[in-house]
C-alpha positions in Angstrom: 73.8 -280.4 -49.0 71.1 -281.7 -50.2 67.4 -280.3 -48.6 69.9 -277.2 -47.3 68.9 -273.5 -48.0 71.6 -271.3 -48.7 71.3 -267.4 -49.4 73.3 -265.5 -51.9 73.9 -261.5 -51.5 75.1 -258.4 -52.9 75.6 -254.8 -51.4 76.0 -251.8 -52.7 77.2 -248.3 -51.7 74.2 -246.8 -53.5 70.4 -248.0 -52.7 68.0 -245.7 -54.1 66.8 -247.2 -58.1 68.9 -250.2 -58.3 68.0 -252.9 -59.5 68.9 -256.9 -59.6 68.5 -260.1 -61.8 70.1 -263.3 -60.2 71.6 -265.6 -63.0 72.5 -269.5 -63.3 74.5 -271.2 -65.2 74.0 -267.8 -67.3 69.6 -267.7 -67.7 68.2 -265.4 -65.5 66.2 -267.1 -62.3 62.6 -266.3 -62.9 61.6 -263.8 -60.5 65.1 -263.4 -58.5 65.6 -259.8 -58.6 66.7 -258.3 -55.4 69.9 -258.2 -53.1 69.1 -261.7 -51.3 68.8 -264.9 -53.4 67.7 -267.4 -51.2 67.9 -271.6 -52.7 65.7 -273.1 -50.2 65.5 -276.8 -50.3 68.6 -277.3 -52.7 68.0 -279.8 -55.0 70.5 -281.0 -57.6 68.6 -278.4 -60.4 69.6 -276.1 -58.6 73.4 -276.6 -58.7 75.8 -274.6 -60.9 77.5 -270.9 -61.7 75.4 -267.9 -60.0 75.9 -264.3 -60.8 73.8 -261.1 -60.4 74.1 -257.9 -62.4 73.5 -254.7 -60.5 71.7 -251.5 -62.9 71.7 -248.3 -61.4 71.5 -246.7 -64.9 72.7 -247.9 -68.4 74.7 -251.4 -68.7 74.6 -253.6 -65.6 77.4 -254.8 -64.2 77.9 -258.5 -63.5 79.4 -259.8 -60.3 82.1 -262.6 -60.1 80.9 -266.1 -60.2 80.1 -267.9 -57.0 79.8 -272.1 -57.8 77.0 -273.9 -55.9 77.8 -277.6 -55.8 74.4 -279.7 -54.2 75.3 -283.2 -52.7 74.3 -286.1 -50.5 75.9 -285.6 -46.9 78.4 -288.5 -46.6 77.9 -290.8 -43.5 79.2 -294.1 -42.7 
């Protein structure tokens, strides 16, 4: 909803020299690069298709999509 935070996360078996870029609509997010991506405030710019890709060493690997959809809260 719209003004909502909402936090995004990724685990892995192995800890030691991984590292993380957060990704929407397929740019990276300036400066999102650890296991927690946290949208605080949601505003419309922020809706869309998030994924992260997770290097321990050589090619990353991409996780699955998640959809973030930002709205008005319905009341009557």
């Amino acid at each position: 909803m719209l003004g909502e935070s909402v936090t995004l996360s990724v685990r892995t078996s192995v800890t030691a020299g991984v590292s993380y870029q957060w990704y929407l609509n397929g740019t990276p997010v300036a400066g999102a690069t650890s296991q927690d991506l946290v949208l605080s405030n949601l505003q419309t710019s922020q809706a869309g298709s998030y994924k992260v890709s997770v290097r321990t060493t050589g090619t990353p690997i991409f996780s699955n999509a998640v959809n973030v959809l930002v709205g008005l809260a319905y009341c009557n």
